[in-house]
Z-matrix of the N, CA and C atoms (Angstrom, degrees):
N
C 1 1.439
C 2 1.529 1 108.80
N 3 1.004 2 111.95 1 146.72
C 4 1.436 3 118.33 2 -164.54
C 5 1.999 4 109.61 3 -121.86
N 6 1.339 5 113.14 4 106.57
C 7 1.319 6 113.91 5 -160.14
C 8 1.817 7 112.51 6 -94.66
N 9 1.379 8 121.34 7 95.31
C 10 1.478 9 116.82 8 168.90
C 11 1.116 10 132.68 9 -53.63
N 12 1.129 11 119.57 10 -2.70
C 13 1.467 12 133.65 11 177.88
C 14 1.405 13 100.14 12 -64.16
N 15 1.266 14 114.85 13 -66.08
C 16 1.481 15 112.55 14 174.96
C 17 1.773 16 118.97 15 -111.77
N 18 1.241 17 88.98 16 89.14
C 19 1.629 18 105.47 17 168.22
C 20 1.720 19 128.41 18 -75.93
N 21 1.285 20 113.18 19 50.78
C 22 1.892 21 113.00 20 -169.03
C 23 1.618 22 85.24 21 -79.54
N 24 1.555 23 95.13 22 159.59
C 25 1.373 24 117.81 23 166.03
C 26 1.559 25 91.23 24 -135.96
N 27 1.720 26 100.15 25 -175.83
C 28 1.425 27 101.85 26 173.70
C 29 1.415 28 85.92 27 -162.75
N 30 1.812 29 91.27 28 119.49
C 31 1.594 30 126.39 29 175.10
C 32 1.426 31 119.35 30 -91.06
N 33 1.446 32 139.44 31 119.36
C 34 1.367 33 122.34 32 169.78
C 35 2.207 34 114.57 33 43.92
N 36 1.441 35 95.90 34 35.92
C 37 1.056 36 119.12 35 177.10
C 38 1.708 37 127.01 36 48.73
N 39 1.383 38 76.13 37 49.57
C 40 2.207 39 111.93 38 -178.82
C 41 1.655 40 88.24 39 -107.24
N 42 1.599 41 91.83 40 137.81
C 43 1.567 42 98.64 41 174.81
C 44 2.192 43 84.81 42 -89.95
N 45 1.085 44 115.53 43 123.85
C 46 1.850 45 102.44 44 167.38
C 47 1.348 46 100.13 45 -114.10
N 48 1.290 47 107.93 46 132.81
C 49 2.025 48 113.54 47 169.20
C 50 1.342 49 101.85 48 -86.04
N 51 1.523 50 142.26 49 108.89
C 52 1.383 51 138.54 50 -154.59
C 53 2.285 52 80.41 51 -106.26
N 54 0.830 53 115.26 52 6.92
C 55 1.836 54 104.05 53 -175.52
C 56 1.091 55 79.47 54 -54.70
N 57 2.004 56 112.38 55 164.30
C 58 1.304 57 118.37 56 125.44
C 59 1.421 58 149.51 57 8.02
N 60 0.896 59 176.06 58 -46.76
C 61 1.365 60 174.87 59 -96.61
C 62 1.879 61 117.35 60 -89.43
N 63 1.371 62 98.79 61 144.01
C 64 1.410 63 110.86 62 156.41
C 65 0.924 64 163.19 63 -81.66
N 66 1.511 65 167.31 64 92.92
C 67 1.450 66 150.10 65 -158.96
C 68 1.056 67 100.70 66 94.03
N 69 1.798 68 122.76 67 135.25
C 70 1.291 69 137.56 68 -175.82
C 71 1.348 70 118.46 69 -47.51
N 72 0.944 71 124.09 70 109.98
C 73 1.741 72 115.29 71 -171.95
C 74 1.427 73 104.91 72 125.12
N 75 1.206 74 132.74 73 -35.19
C 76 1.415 75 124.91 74 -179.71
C 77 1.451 76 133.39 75 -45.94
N 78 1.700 77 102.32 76 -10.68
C 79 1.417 78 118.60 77 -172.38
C 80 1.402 79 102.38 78 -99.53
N 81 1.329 80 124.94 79 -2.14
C 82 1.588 81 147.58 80 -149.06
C 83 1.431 82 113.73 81 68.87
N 84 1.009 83 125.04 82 3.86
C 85 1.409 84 133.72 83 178.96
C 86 1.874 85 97.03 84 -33.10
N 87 1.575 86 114.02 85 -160.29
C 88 1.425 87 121.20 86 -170.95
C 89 2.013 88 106.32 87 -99.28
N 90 1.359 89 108.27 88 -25.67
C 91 1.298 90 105.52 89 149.10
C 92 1.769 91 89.11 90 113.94
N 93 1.296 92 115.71 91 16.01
C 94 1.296 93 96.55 92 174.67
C 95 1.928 94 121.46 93 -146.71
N 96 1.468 95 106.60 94 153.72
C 97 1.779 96 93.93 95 177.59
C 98 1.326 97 108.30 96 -129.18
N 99 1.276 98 95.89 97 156.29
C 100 1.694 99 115.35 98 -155.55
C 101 1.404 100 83.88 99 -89.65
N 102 1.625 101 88.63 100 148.96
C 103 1.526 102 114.13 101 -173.69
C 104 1.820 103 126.75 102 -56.17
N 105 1.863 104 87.28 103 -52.14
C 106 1.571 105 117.24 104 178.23
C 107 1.781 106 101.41 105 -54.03
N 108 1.131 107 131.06 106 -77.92
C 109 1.732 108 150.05 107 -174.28
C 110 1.638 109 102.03 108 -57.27
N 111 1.126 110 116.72 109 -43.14
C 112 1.602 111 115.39 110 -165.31
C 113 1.753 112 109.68 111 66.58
N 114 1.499 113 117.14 112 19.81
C 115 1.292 114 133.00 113 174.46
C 116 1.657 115 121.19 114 -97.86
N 117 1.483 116 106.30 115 125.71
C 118 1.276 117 91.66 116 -174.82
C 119 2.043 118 118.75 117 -85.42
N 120 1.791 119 96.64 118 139.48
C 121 1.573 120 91.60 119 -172.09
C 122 1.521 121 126.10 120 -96.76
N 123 1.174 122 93.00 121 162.99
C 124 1.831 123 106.67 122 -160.33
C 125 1.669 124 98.39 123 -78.83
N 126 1.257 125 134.71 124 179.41
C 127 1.301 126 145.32 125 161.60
C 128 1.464 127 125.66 126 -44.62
N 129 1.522 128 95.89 127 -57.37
C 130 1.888 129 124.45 128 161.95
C 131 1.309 130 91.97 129 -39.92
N 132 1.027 131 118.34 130 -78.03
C 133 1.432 132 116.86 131 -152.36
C 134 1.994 133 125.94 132 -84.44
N 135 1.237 134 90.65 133 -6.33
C 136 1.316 135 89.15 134 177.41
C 137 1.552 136 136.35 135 -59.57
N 138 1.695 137 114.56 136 -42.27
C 139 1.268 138 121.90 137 171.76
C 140 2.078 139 109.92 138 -44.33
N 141 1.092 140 87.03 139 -50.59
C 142 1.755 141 100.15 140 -166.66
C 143 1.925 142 106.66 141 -78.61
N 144 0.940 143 103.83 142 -31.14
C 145 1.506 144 92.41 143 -173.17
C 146 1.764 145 97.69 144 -105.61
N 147 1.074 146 119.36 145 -18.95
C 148 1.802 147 119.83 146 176.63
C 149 1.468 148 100.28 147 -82.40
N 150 1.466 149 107.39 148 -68.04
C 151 1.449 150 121.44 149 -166.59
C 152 2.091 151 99.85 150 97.92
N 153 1.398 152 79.72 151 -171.04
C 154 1.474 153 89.09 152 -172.62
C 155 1.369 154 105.93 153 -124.76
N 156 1.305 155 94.68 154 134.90
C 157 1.254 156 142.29 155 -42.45
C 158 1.516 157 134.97 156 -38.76
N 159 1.213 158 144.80 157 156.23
C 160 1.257 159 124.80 158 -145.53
C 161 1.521 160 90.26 159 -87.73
N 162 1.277 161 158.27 160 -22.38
C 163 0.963 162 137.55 161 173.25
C 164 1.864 163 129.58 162 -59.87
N 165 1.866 164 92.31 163 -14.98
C 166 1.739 165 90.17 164 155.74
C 167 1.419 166 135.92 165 -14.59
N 168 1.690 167 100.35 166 -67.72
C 169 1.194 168 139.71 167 -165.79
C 170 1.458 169 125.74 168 -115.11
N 171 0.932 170 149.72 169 -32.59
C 172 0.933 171 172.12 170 -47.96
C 173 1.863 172 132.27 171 121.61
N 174 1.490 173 142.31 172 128.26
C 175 1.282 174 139.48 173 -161.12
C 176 1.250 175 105.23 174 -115.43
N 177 1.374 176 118.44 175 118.21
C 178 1.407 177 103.82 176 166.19
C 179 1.646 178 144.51 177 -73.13
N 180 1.601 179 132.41 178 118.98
C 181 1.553 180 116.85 179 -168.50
C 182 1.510 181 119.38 180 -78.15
N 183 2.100 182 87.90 181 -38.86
C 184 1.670 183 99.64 182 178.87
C 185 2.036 184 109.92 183 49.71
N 186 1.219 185 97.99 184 38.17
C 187 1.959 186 112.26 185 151.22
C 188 1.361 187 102.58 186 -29.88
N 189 1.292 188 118.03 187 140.54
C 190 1.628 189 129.46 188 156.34
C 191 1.786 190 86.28 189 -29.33
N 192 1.809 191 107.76 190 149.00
C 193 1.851 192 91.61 191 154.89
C 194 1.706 193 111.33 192 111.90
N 195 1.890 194 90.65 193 -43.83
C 196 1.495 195 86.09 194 172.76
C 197 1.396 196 156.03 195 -35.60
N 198 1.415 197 139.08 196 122.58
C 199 1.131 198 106.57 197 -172.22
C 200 1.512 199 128.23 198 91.80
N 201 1.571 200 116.75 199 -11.84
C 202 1.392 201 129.46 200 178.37
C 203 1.063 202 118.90 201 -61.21
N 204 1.143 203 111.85 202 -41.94
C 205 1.680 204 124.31 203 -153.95
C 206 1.681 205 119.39 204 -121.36
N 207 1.509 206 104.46 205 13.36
C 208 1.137 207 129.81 206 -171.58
C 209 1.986 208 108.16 207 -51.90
N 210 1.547 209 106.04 208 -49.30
C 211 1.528 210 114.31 209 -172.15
C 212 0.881 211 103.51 210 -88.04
N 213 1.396 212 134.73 211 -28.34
C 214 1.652 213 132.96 212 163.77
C 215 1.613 214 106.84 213 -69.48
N 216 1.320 215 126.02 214 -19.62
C 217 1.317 216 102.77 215 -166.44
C 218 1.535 217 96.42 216 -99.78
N 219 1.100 218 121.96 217 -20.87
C 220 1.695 219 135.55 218 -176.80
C 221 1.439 220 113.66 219 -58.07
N 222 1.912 221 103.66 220 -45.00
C 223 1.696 222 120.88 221 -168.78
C 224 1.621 223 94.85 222 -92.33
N 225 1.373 224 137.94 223 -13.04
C 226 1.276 225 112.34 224 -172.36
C 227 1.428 226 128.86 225 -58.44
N 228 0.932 227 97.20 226 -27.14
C 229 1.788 228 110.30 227 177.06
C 230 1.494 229 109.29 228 -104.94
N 231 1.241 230 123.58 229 46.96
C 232 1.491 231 122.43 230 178.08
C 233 1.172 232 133.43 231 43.06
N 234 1.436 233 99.90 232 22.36
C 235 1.689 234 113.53 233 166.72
C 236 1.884 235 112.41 234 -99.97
N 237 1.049 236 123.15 235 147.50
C 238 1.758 237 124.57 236 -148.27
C 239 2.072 238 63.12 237 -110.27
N 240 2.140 239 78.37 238 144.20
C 241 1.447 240 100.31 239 171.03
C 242 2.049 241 121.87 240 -46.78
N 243 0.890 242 122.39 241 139.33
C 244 1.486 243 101.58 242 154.66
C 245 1.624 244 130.67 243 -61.17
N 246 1.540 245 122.05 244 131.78
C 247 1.326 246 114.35 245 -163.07
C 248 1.802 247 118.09 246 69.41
N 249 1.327 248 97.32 247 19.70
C 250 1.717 249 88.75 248 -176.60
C 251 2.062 250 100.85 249 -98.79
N 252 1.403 251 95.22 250 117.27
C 253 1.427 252 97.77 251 -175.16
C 254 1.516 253 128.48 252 106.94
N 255 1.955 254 79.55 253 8.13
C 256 1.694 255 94.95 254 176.78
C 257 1.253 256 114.61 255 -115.78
């Protein structure tokens, strides 16, 4: 039997829970969506489309989740986390 409740995969050695979920951040994403798009933003993109602090631009939801997947989502493309090794 095969249970959807919990749908993880594992990407470039990211645990991802692909279920359902709500509110920006639920994927562990950074937990927040920009005002202009009404889209919630990824890690990559947060400095530039939030600004600094990200509430500039941008609202925070902070979903159960937030924040999980931050060093996995940073290294997927062969870029080293920020602060990793500090």
């Amino acid at each position: 039997m095969i249970s959807l409740a919990s749908a993880r995969v594992s990407a470039q050695g990211c645990d991802l829970d692909e279920s359902p979920c709500s509110g920006c951040g639920c994927k562990g994403g950074p937990g927040y969506r920009h005002v202009e798009t009404q889209r919630c933003v990824g890690f990559r993109q947060l400095d530039t489309l939030c600004g600094s602090p990200p509430t500039a631009r941008c609202v925070p939801e902070n979903a159960p989740g937030t924040g999980e997947n931050r060093d996995c989502a940073l290294r997927s493309r062969g870029r080293p986390a920020r602060g990793a090794g500090s």
